[in-house]
N, C-alpha and C positions, 0 to 999 in steps of 0.2 A: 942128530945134532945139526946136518946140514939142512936139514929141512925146516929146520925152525929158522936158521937164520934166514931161509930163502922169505918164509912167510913175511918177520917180520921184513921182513924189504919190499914187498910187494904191499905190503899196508897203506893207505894211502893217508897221509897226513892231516890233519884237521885244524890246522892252523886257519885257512878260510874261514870255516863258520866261526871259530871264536872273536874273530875279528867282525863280523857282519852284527852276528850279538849282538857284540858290545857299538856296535854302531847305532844299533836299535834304542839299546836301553839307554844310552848317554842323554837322548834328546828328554826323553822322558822324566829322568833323575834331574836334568839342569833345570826344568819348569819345575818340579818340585821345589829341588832346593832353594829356589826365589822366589818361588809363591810362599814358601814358607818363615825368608825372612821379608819382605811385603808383605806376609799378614803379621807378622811381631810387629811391624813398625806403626802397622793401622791400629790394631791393639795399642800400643804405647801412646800411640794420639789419641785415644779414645780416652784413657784412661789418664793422661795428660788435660786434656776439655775438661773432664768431668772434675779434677783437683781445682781447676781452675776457676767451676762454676759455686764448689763447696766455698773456696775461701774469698769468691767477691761477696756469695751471701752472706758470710759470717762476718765479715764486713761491713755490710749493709745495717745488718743485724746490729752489731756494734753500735754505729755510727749513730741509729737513729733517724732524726729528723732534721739532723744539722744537713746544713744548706750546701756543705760538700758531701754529702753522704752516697749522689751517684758520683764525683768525678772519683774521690777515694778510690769507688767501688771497683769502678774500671782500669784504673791503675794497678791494682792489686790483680785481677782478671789479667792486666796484658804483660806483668810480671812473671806470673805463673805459666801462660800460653803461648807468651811470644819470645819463647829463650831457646827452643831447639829445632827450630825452621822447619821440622818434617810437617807441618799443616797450617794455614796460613785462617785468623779468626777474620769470619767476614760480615758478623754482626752480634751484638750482644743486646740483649731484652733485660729491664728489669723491669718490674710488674710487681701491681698489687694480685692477692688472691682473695678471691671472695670465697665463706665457708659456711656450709648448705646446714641443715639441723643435723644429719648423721656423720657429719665434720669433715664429708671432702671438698676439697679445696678446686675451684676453678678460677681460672683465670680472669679477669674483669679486662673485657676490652676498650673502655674507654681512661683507665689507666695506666696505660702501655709505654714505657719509656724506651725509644730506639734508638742505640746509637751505632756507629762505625766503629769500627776496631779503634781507630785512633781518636777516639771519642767524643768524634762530632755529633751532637743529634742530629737524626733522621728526621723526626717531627718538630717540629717548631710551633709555638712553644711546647714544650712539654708537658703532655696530660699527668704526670703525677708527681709535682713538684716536693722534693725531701723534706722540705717545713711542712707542708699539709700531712704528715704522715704520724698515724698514730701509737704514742708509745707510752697510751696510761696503762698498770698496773692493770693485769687481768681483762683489757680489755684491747691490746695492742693488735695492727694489722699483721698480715700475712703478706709477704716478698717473695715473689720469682726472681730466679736471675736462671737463665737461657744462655748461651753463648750457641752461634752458629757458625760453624767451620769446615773449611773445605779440602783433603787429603790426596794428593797426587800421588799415583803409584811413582816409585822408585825405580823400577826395574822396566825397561823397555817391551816386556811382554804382554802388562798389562794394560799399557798406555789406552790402548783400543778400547779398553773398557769404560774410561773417562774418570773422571777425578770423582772421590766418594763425599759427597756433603751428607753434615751431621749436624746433631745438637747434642748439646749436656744440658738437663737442666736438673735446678737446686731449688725445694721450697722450705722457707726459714719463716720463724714468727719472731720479729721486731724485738729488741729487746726492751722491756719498761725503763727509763729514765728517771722515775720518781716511786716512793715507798709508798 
């Protein structure tokens, strides 16, 4: 019996390396757990744009050819996009599309409407004016709406990597206005 207590008395403790460990693993687990809520929050903006781009075109779409049918557009865009400050919109496109015989849809770049978040045009005047836009029955255009936006990390780790710019983009076909 005395000899076991000698033993364990002579055991040497391990209280060091558990401390060193977990010195180790801490740094590693803290860059996780913030890379992992900085990428929800990218996610959330991404998925925030992209609501944003749905419902200016369904707007657009709506609206027609009335002659507020981009300002609407953008209002409804900077409703949607500018209400929870995690990504800042730093240009919105709305555009016709031109559509080829096997029906995909490209962009036409001389009807290209750009404005600023706070919805000044970019181009003066503006190539594709909402009265010129066509919305007969069976034969109405095709609308882009684009939103481009720029996402700062949150957390101090990733800063280094630089801010994430993106786009959402939405293509809708016009709604007809007449039977």
């Amino acid at each position: 019996m005395l000899a076991v207590m000698e033993r364990r008395r002579r055991r040497p403790r391990s209280f060091g390396q558990t401390m060193t460990e977990f010195a180790l693993v801490v740094p590693v687990l803290f860059i996780l757990v913030l890379g992992v809520l900085d990428g929800g929050l990218l996610m959330f903006s991404v998925g925030t744009a992209r609501y944003a781009a749905v419902e200016g075109a369904r707007q657009a779409a709506q609206l027609g050819n009335a002659a507020t049918a981009d300002t609407q557009t953008l209002q409804v865009i900077r409703d949607r996009a500018g209400t929870d400050r995690l990504f800042s919109v730093d240009e919105i496109d709305i555009y016709k599309l031109n559509q080829d015989g096997n029906g995909n849809l490209t962009p036409d770049p001389t009807l290209f409407n750009r404005y600023a978040a706070d919805g000044t045009p970019l181009l003066s005047p503006e190539p594709w004016q909402p009265a010129t836009r066509n919305v007969g029955n069976g034969s109405s255009d095709f609308l882009g709406v684009t939103v481009k936006f720029t996402y700062g990390w949150k957390s101090g780790l990733f800063k280094a990597l630089g801010p994430v710019q993106s786009t959402a983009t939405y293509y809708i076909r016009l709604e007809p206005q007449s039977y």
